[in-house]
C-alpha positions as CSV (number, residue, x, y, z in Angstrom):
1,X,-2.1,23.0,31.4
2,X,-3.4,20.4,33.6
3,X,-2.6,18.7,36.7
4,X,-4.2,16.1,39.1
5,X,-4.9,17.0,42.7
6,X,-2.1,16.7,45.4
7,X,-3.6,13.8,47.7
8,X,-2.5,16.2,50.7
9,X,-5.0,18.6,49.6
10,X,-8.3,18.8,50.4
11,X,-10.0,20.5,48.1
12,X,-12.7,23.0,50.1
13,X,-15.2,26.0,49.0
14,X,-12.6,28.1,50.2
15,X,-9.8,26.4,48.3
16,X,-11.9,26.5,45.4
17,X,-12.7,30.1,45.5
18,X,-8.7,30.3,46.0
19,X,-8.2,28.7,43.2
20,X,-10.2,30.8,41.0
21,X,-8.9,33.7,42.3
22,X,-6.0,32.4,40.9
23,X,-7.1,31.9,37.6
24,X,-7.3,27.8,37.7
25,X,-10.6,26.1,37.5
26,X,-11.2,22.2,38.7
27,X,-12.6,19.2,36.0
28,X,-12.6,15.3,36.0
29,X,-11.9,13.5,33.6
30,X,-15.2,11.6,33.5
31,X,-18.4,11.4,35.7
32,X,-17.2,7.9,37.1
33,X,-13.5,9.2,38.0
34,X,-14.0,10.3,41.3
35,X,-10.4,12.4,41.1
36,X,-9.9,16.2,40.0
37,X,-7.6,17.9,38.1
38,X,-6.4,21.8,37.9
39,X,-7.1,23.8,34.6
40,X,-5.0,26.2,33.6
41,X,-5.4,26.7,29.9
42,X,-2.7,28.8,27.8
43,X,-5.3,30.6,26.0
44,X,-8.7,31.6,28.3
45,X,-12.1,32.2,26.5
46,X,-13.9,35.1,27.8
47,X,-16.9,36.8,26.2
48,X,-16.6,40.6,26.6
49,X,-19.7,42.1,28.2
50,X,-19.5,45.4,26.2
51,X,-19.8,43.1,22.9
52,X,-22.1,40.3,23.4
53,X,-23.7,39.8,20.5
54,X,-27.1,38.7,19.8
55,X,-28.8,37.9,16.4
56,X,-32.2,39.2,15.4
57,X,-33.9,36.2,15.5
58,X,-32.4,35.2,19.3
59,X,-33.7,38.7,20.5
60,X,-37.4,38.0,19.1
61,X,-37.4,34.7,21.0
62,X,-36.5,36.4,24.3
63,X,-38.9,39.5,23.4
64,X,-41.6,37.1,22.9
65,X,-41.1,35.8,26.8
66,X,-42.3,32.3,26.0
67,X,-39.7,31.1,28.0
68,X,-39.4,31.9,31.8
69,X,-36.1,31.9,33.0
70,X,-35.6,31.9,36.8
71,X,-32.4,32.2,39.4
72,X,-31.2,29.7,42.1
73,X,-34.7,28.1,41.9
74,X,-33.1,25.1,41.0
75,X,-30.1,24.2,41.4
76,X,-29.8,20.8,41.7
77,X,-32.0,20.4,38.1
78,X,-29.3,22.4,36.4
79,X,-26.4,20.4,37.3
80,X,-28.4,17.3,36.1
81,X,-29.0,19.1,33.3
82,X,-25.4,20.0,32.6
83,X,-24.6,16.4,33.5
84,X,-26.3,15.4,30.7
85,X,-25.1,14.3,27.1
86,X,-25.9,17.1,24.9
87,X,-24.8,17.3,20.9
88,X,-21.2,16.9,20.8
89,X,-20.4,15.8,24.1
90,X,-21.8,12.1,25.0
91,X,-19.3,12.1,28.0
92,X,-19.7,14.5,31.4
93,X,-16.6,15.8,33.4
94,X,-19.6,16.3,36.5
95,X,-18.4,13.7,38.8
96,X,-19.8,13.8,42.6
97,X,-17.5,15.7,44.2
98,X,-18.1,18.7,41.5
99,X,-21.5,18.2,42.2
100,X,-20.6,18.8,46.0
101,X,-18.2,21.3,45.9
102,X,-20.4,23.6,43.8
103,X,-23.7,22.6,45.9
104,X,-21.3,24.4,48.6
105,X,-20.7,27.5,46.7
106,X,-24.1,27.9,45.9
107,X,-25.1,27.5,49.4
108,X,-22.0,30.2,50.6
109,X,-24.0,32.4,47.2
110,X,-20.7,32.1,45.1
111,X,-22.3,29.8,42.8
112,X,-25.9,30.5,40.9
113,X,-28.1,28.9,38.6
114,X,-30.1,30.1,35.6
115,X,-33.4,27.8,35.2
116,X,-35.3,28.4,32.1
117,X,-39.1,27.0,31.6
118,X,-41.2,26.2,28.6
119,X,-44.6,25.9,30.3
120,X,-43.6,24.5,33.8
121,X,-40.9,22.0,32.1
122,X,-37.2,22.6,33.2
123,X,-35.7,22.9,29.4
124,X,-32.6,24.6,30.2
125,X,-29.9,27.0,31.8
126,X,-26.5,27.1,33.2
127,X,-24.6,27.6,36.0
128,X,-21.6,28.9,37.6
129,X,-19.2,30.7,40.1
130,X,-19.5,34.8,41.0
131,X,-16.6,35.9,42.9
132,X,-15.6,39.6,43.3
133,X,-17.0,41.4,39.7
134,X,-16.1,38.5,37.6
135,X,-18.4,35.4,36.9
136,X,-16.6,32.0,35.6
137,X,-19.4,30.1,33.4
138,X,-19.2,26.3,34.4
139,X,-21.7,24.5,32.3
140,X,-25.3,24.8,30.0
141,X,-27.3,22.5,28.7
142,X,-30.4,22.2,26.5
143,X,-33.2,20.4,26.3
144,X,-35.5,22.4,23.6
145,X,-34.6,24.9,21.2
146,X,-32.9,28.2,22.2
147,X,-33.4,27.4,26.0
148,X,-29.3,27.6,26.7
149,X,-29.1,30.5,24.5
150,X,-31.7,32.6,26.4
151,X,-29.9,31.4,29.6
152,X,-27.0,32.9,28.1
153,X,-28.7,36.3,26.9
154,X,-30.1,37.0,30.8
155,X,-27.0,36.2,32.0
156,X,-25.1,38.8,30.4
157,X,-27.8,41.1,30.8
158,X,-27.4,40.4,34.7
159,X,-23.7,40.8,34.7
160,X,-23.9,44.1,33.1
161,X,-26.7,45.2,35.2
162,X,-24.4,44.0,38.4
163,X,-21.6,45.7,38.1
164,X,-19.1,42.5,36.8
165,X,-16.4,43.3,34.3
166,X,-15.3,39.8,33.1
167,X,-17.2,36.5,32.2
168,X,-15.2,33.7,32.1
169,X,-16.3,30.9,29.5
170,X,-12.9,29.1,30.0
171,X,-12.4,27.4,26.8
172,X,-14.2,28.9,23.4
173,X,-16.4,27.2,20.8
174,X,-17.7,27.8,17.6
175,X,-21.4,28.1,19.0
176,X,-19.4,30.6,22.0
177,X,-18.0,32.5,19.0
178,X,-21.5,33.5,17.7
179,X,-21.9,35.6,20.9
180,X,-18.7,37.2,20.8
181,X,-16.6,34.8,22.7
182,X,-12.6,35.5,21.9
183,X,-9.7,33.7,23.4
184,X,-7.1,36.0,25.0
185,X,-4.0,34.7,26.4
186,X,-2.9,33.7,30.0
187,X,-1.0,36.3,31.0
188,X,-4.0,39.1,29.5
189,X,-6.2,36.8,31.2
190,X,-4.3,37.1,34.4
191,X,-4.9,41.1,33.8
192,X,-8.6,40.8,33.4
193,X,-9.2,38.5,36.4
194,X,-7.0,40.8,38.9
195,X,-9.0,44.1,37.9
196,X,-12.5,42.1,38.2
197,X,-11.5,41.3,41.8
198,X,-11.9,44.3,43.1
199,X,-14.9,45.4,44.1
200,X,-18.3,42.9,44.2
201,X,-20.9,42.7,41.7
202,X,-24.7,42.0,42.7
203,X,-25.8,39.0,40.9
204,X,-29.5,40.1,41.5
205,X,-29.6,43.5,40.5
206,X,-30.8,43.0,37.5
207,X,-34.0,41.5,39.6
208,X,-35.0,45.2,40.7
209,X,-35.3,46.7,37.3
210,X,-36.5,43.5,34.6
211,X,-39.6,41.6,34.2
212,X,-40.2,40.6,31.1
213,X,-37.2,39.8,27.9
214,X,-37.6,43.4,26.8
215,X,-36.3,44.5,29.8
216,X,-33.3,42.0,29.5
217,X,-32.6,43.3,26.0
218,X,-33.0,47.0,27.0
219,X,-30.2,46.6,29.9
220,X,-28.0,44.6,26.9
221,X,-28.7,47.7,25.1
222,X,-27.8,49.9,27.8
223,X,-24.5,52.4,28.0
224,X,-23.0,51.1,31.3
């Protein structure tokens, strides 16, 4: 379900974060349409934290730490990033105002970035919005080889280590499905989102107890 913005709404942080809260998420339709329209979808994508999968070889390539991965260190050179055309998607929905509006979350800390680094180059991450013990995954992008993927791995790693209960992937594709990613339907969703809002998760937990991708994997491994 989808609907384009009231023009008597201004559309805020705080309305954002409303929004969410609500279980709707903003996108445009392209990077030159300067408008915004609601997302509600009929069937949610969600990757369950307690069965994240990841494949043998994926695990060596974050064991062997030859990427760094990073948070909120760069914000700005994600959403560029994302903004990007990656395989399968020659068009962006990351218009201007998204670009704003989230550049205001992240300042308010409801919105953080994962940077990942082959030897000082920014080769991938993602980003997206933390509110209450839930985190709703916006965008990743790629520019070498596994970068989005390891993005992906520390992120879940940091979600379990924080305390969050659901991460939102909003829509599910076959590359989501090789992680675990299911679709569940609204009213389920509606479930999952209104447990995960109680209580807070801590984004950076996971900063106190990893250092290196063995660490990552060990808290992936871990009984929470």
């Amino acid at each position: 379900m989808a609907n384009r913005e009231s023009a008597h709404i201004e559309i805020t942080p705080e309305v954002l974060l409303k929004a969410y809260a609500c279980g709707i998420f903003p996108m445009a339709e392209s990077a030159e349409d300067p408008s915004l329209h609601w997302i509600e979808p009929d069937l949610r994508g969600i990757i369950p934290l307690d069965r994240f999968y990841v494949s043998s070889r994926l695990a060596r390539t974050v064991r062997s730490d030859q990427f760094k991965v990073t948070v909120n260190r760069d914000f700005d050179g994600v959403i560029d990033g994302c903004a990007e055309p990656q395989p399968g998607r020659q068009r962006t929905w990351i218009n201007e105002r998204i670009r704003s509006l989230y550049k205001k979350l992240h300042e308010r800390r409801h919105c953080h970035s994962l940077e990942v680094y082959l030897d000082g180059e920014l080769v991938g991450g993602l980003y997206g919005v933390a509110l209450g013990r839930a985190f709703f995954g916006e965008s990743m992008f790629h520019r070498t080889r596994d970068a989005s993927k390891v993005a992906l791995v520390h992120l879940v790693a940091r979600l379990r280590a924080g305390g969050f209960s659901l991460l939102d992937t909003q829509f599910v594709t076959d590359h989501l499905k090789t992680f675990g990613a299911i679709e569940v339907p609204r009213r389920q969703y509606h479930k999952l989102l209104e447990a995960s809002l109680s209580g807070e998760g801590d984004f950076l937990a996971l900063d106190k107890r990893a250092r290196t991708g063995g660490d990552v994997l060990a808290q992936l491994a871990a009984v929470n």
